[in-house]
N, C-alpha and C positions, 0 to 999 in steps of 0.2 A: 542429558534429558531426553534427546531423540531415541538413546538407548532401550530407555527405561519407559517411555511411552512415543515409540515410535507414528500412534497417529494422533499427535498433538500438535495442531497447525502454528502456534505462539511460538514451540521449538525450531520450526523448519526456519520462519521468518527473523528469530533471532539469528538463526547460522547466515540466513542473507544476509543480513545486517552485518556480522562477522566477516564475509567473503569482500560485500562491497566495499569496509571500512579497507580493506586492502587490494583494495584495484581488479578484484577476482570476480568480475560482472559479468561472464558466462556462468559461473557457479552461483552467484547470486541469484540470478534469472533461475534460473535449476529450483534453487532452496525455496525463494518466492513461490516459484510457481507450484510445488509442493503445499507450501504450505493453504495457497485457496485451493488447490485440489481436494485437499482434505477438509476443508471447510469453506464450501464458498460463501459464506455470510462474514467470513472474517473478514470485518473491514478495513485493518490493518495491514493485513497482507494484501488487499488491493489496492490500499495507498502505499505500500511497498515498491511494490509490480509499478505503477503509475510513475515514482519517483527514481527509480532505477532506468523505466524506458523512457524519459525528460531527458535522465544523464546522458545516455545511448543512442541521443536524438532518433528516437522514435516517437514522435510525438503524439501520433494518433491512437497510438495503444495508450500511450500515457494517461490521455486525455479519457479515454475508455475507462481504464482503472480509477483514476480521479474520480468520474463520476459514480462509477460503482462506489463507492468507495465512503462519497456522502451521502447515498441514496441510502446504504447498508447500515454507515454508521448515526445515522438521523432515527433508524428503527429502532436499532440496536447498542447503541452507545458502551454497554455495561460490557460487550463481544471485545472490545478496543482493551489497549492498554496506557496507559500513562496518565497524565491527569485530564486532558484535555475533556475527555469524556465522561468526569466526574466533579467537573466545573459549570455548576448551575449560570447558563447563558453565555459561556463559551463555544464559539463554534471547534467541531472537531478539526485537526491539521487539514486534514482533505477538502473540508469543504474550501480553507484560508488559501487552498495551493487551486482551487477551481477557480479562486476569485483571480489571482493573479494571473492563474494561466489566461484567462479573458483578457486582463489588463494589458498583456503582454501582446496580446493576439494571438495566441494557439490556437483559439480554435478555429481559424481561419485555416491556418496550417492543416488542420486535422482533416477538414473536408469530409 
């Protein structure tokens, strides 16, 4: 798909998804980050990015993305993929992973 539409941000983010499902988390980080360069409103890619640098213990970036992430997908829902964003009063993943990272205390970490 990258092939055949090289600036389609959904593709880069899928190959992250691909990298990280096999332990390949510099390359992931690569693809992610790809894929909000070419679309920073993708809010998928920024809850991407957020949930790869959680894995990576970075947590402050994490916590960055996260919130981009709800702020972008709250506008834009229909930008996202999967159902969560086409679930009348569902919140999106990103927002469910800002509640926990509070719960948890990140954002204490994040400073």
């Amino acid at each position: 798909s990258i092939a055949l539409q090289p600036g389609y941000a959904p593709a880069y983010s899928n190959l992250g998804n691909a990298y990280r499902q096999k332990g390949m988390l510099e390359d992931a980080l690569v693809a992610y980050e790809r894929a909000v360069a070419l679309d920073p409103d993708y809010w998928v890619g920024h809850q991407n990015l957020g949930a790869l640098y959680k894995q990576m213990g970075r947590v402050g970036e994490a916590v960055e993305h996260f919130k981009k992430a709800t702020r972008l997908s709250m506008r834009r829902p229909e930008r996202g993929t999967g159902e969560a964003p086409r679930r009348a009063g569902c919140l999106p993943r990103a927002a469910a992973l800002i509640v926990l990272a509070g719960a948890a205390g990140l954002w204490a970490l994040a400073g």
